[in-house]
C-alpha positions as CSV (number, residue, x, y, z in Angstrom):
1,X,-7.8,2.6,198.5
2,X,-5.8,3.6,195.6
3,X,-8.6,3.0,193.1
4,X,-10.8,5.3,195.6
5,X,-8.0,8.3,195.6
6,X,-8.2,8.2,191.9
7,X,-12.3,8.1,191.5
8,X,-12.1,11.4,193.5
9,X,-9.2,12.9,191.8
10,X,-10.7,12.6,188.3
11,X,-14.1,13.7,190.1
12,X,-12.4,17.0,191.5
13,X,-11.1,17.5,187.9
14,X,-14.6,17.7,186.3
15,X,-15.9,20.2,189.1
16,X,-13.1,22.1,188.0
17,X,-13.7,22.1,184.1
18,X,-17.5,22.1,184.6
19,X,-17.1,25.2,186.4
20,X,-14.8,27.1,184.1
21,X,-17.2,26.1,181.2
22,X,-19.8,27.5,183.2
23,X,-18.1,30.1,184.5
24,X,-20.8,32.1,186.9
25,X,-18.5,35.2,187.6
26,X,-19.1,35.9,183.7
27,X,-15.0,36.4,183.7
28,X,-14.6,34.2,180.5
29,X,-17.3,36.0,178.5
30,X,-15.7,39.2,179.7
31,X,-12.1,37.9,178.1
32,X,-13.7,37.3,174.8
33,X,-15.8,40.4,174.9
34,X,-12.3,42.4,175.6
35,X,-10.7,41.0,173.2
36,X,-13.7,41.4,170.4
37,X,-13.7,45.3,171.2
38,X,-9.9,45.0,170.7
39,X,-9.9,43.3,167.3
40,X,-13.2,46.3,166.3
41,X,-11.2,48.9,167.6
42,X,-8.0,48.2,165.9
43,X,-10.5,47.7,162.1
44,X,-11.8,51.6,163.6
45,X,-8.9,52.9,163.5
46,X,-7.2,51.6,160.1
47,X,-10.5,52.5,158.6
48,X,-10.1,56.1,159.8
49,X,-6.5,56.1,158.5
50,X,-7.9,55.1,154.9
51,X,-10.8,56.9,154.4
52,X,-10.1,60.3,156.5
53,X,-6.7,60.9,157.4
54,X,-5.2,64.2,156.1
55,X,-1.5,62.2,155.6
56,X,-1.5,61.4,151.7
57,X,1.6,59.3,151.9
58,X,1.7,55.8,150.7
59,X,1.8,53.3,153.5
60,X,4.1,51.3,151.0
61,X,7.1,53.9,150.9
62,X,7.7,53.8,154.8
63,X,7.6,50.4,154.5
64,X,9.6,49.5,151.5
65,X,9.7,45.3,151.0
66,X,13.4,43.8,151.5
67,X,14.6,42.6,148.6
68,X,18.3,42.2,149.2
69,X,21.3,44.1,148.0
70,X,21.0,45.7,144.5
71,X,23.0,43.5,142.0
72,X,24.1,45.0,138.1
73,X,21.9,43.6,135.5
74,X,24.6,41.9,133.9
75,X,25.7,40.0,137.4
76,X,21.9,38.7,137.8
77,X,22.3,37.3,134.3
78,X,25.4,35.2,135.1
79,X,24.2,34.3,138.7
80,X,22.2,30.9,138.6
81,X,23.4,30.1,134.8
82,X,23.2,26.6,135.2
83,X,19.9,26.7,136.6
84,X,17.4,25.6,133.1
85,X,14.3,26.8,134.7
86,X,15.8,30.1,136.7
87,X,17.3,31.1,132.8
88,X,14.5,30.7,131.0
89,X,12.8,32.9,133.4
90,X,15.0,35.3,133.7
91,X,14.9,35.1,129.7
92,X,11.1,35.8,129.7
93,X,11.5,38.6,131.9
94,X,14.5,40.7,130.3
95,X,13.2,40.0,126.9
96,X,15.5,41.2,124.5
97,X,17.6,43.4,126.6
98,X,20.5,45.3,125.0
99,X,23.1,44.6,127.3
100,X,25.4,46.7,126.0
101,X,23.5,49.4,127.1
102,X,22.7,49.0,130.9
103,X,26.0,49.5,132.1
104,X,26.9,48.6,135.5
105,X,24.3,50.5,137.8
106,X,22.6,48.9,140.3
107,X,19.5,51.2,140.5
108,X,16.8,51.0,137.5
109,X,15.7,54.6,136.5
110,X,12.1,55.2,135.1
111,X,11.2,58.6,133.4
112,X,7.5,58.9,133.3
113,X,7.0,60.4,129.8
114,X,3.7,61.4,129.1
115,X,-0.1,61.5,130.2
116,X,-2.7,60.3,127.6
117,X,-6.9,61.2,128.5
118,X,-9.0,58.5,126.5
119,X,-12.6,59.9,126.2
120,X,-14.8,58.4,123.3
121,X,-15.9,59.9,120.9
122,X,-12.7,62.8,121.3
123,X,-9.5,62.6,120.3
124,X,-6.2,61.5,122.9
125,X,-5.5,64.0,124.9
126,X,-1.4,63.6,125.7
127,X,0.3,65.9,128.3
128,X,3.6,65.3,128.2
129,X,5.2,65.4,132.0
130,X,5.6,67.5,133.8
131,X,1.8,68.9,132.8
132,X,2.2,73.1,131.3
133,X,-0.8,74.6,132.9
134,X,-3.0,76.9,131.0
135,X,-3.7,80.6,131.7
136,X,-6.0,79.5,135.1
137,X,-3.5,77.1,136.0
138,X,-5.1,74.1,135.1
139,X,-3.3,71.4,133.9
140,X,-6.4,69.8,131.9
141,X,-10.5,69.8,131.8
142,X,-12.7,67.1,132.2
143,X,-16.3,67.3,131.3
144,X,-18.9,66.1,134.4
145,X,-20.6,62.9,134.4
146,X,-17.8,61.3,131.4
147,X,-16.3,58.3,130.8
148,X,-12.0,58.3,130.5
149,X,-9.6,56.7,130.4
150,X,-5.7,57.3,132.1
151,X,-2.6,55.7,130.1
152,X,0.8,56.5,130.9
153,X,4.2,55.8,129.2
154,X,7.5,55.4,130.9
155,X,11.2,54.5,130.2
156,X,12.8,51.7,131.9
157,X,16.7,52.0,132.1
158,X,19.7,50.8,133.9
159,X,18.0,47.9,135.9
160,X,15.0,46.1,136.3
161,X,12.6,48.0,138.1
162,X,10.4,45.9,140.8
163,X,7.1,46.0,142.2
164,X,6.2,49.8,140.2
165,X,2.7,51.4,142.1
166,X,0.7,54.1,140.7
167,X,-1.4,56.7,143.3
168,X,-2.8,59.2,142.5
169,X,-5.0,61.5,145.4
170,X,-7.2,64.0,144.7
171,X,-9.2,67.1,146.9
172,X,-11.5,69.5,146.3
173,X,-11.3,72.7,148.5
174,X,-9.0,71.0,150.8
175,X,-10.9,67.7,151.6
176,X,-9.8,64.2,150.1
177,X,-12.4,62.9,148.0
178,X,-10.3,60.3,145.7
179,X,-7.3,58.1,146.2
180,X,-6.2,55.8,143.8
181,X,-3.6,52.8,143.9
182,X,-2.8,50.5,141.6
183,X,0.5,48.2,141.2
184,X,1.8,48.3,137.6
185,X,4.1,45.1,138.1
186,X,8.2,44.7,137.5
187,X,9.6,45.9,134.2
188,X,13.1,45.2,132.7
189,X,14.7,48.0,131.1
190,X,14.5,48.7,127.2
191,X,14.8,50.8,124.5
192,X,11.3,51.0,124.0
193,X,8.5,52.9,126.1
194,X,5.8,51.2,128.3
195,X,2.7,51.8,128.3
196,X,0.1,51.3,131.2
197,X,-3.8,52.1,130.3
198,X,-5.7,52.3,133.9
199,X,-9.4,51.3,133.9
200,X,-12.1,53.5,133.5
201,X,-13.6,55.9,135.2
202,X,-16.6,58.6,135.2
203,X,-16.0,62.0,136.6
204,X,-18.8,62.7,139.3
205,X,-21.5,64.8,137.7
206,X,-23.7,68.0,138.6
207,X,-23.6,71.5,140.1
208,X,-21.6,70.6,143.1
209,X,-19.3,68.3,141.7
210,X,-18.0,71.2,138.8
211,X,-15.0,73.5,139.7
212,X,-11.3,73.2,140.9
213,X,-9.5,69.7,141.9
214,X,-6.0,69.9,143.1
215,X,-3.9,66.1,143.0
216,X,-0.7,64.5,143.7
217,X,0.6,61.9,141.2
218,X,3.2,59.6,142.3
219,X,5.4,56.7,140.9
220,X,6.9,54.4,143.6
221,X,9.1,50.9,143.2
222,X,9.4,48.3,146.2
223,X,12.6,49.8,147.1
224,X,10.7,53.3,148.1
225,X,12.3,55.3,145.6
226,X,10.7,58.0,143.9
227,X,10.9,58.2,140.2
228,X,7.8,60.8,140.1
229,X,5.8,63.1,142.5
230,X,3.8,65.9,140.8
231,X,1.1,68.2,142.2
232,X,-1.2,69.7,139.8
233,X,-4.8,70.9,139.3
234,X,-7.5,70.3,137.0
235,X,-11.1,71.0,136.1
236,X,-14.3,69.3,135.7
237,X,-16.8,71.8,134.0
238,X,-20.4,71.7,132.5
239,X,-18.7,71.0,128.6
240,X,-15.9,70.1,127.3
241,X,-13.3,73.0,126.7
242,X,-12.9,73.7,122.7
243,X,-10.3,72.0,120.6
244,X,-6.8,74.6,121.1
C-alpha cells in the first residue's frame, strides 16, 4: 500500500513539472519576455544618456571610487616597510621622489601646463594653459580633413595623484558632436613634467564640417577633484592659418 502511495506521488510530481515546462497559459514565456524588454530597455536608456544627453558631466566625478582616507606621502613610505614586495613596488612607483619636498599634505596637486598640436609636416603648436584667444576668440585653428595629434604636460606635487582621466566634449552650434575620455593612469609627484601624447585623430572634412566648435577640457582624479575645467573655442577652416 505504501509502495502504491509513493508510485502516485512521484506520478503527480511529473504532471506537475510536465505542465510548467509546457506551460499552456504562455505565463512562463511571458516572464522571460518581461524580463528581456526590461534588460533592452535599461541598454535604451544608457545609450540615450551616452550618445544624446545635453548633461556633459563625467559619470566618474559623481561617482568618485573609495579609496580610503588620504595618508602624507612620507607615511605611505613607512607603512608596510617590512613588506619586500609592497617596497619594491612602492619603489617603482615613486621613482626617485624628493622627499624633502612633498611636505606633509595629503592631497596631490596637478597644474596642467601646456597644450601641444602635432600635425605633420608643421611645426608644434604649444598653447600654454589657460589658451589666449586670438582677435575672433578662437583659441586655435585646425585645417579640415587633417591628421593631429594632442599632448599635454602636467606637474605632479604634494602626493601621488590616482586614477588621472582626460575628457574632452565638443559642440558645434549647440549640439554634441564629440566626447572624448581617456584614463591617463596614477602619477607620483616630481620635479619634472609629464607628458601625455593622445592618439590621433582627423578633423571631419568639407563644407559643413568648417566653422566654429566650442569644448570643455577637463582633468579629473578618482577622488573627484578638479585640477582643470576649461571652456574654449576653436576653428576648423578650408587651410591652415599663416605662421604668426
Amino acid at each position: 500500500m505504501e509502495q502504491e502511495d509513493e508510485e502516485k506521488r512521484a506520478h503527480e510530481i511529473n504532471k506537475e513539472e510536465n505542465e510548467h515546462e509546457e506551460d499552456p497559459n504562455g505565463n512562463a514565456d511571458e516572464k522571460i519576455t518581461r524580463k528581456f524588454s526590461y534588460t533592452s530597455l535599461s541598454s535604451a536608456d544608457i545609450n540615450d544618456d551616452d550618445d544624446g544627453g545635453d548633461d556633459d558631466d563625467d559619470d566618474d566625478e559623481k561617482r568618485p571610487v573609495l579609496l580610503g582616507p588620504p595618508v602624507p606621502l612620507k607615511e605611505q613610505l613607512e607603512m608596510d616597510k617590512d613588506d619586500e614586495s609592497l617596497r619594491r613596488w612602492k619603489e617603482q612607483l615613486l621613482g626617485s621622489v624628493d622627499l624633502s619636498g612633498v611636505g606633509e599634505s595629503l592631497n596631490p596637486d596637478v597644474h596642467i601646463l601646456d597644450l601641444t598640436i602635432v600635425t605633420p609636416d608643421r611645426p608644434n603648436l604649444i598653447l600654454p594653459i589657460p589658451f589666449v584667444p586670438d582677435a575672433k576668440g578662437y583659441a586655435f585653428a585646425l585645417k579640415d580633413g587633417s591628421r593631429y595629434r594632442l599632448k599635454f604636460s602636467f606637474v605632479v606635487s604634494s602626493n601621488i595623484v590616482s586614477g588621472l582621466r582626460y575628457t574632452n566634449t565638443v559642440w558645434k552650434t549647440g549640439v554634441r558632436v564629440e566626447t572624448t575620455k581617456v584614463m591617463l593612469g596614477t602619477f607620483s609627484p616630481q620635479k619634472e613634467s609629464y607628458t601625455y601624447e593622445l592618439e590621433e585623430e582627423t578633423t571631419p572634412s568639407g563644407m559643413f564640417a568648417r566653422g566654429s566648435y566650442s569644448a570643455r577640457t577637463k582633468f579629473v582624479d578618482d577622488d573627484g577633484k578638479c585640477y582643470l575645467d576649461m571652456s574654449y573655442y576653436f576653428e576648423i577652416r578650408k587651410d591652415w592659418p599663416s605662421p604668426s
